[in-house]
BATORFI-740543 format. One record per residue (C-alpha): residue in one letter; x, y, z. Coordinates in pm, whole numbers, padded with zeros to 5 digits, always signed. Example, Ala and Ser with C-alpha at 12.3 -4.5 7.8 and 13.67 -1.06 7.14 Angstrom:
A+01230-00450+00780/S+01367-00106+00714/
//
This chain:
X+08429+09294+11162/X+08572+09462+10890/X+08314+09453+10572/X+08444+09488+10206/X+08342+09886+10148/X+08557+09957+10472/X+08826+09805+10318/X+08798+09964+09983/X+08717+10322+10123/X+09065+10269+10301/X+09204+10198+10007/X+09075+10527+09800/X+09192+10707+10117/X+09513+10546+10093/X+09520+10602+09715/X+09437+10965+09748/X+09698+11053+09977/X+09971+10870+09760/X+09851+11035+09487/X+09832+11417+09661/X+10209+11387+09616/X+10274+11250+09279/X+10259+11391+08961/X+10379+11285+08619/X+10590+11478+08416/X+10698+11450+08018/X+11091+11389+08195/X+10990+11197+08447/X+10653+11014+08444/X+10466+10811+08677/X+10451+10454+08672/X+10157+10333+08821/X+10063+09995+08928/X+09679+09809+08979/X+09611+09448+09098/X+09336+09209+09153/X+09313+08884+09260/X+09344+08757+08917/X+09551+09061+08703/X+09821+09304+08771/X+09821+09618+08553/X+10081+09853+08484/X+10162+10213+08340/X+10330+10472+08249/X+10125+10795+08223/X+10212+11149+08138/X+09977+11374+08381/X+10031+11693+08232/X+09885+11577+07861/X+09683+11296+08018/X+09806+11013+07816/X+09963+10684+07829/X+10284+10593+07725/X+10330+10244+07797/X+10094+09984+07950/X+10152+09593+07998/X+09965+09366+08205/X+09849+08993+08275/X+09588+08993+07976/X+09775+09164+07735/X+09821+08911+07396/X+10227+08942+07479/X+10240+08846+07859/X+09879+08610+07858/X+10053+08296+07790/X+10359+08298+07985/X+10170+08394+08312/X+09916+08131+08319/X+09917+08002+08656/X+10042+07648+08657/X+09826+07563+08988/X+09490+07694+08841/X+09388+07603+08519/X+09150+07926+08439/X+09502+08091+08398/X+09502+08322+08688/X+09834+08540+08635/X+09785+08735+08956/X+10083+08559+09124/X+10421+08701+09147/X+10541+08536+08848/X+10280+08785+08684/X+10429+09014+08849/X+10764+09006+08765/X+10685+08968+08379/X+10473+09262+08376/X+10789+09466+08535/X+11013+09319+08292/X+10782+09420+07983/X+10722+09784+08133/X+11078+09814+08173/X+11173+09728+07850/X+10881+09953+07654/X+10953+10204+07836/X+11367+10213+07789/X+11246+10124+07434/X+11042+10454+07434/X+11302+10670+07549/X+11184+10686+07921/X+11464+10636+08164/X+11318+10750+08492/X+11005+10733+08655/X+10795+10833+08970/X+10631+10499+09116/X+10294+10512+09226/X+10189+10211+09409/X+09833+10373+09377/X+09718+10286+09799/X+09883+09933+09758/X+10121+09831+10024/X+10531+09751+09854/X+10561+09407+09888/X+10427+09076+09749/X+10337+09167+09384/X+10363+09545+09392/X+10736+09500+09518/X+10838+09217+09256/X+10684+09445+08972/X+10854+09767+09110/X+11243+09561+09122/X+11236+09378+08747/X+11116+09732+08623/X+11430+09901+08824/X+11657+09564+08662/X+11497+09690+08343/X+11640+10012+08312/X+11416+10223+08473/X+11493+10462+08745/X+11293+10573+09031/
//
């Protein structure tokens, strides 16, 4: 039986090896994506300075309200609906910033469900990766 620190020490492996690969640049910087049950996070991060350029996510003040979770009434936004309004806000800051294209960095997640949803508003945003 698989126990819950198997499953997360796969998923630092996974994250590890995604991220051996990927690096951000100040033309092209990487757009990385974290979920949990409840939130999806997103971000666009400059790795040679460190910093972030644009963040959105489930709890921020903008996107909070419109991704309440009909079906639960703690407002859980973890669903795809989440997800695609926290692709279409990234997409937008980050056109709105001056960033046009992107590396994607599904950080050990696996592209579909939420991660995928995210990843195609963000593309029908004006980002390119």
């Amino acid at each position: 039986m698989i126990t819950i620190k198997d499953k997360r020490e796969a998923w630092l492996k996974r994250k590890k090896r995604v991220r051996k690969k990927i690096k951000g640049t100040p033309k092209r910087p990487r757009l990385t994506v974290f979920k949990t049950a409840m939130h999806i996070y997103a971000q666009i991060i400059d790795d040679s300075s460190g910093k972030t350029l644009v963040a959105a996510s489930t709890i921020s003040k903008d996107l909070k309200s419109k991704a309440k979770s009909k079906a639960k009434a703690k407002g859980i936004s973890g669903n795809i609906k989440g997800a695609i309004l926290v692709g279409e806000s990234i997409g937008k800051k980050g056109v709105g910033k001056g960033i046009k294209e992107v590396v994607f960095d599904r950080n050990g997640f696996l592209y579909h469900g939420r991660v995928k949803a995210l990843a195609d508003k963000a593309r029908e945003n004006g980002l390119e990766f």
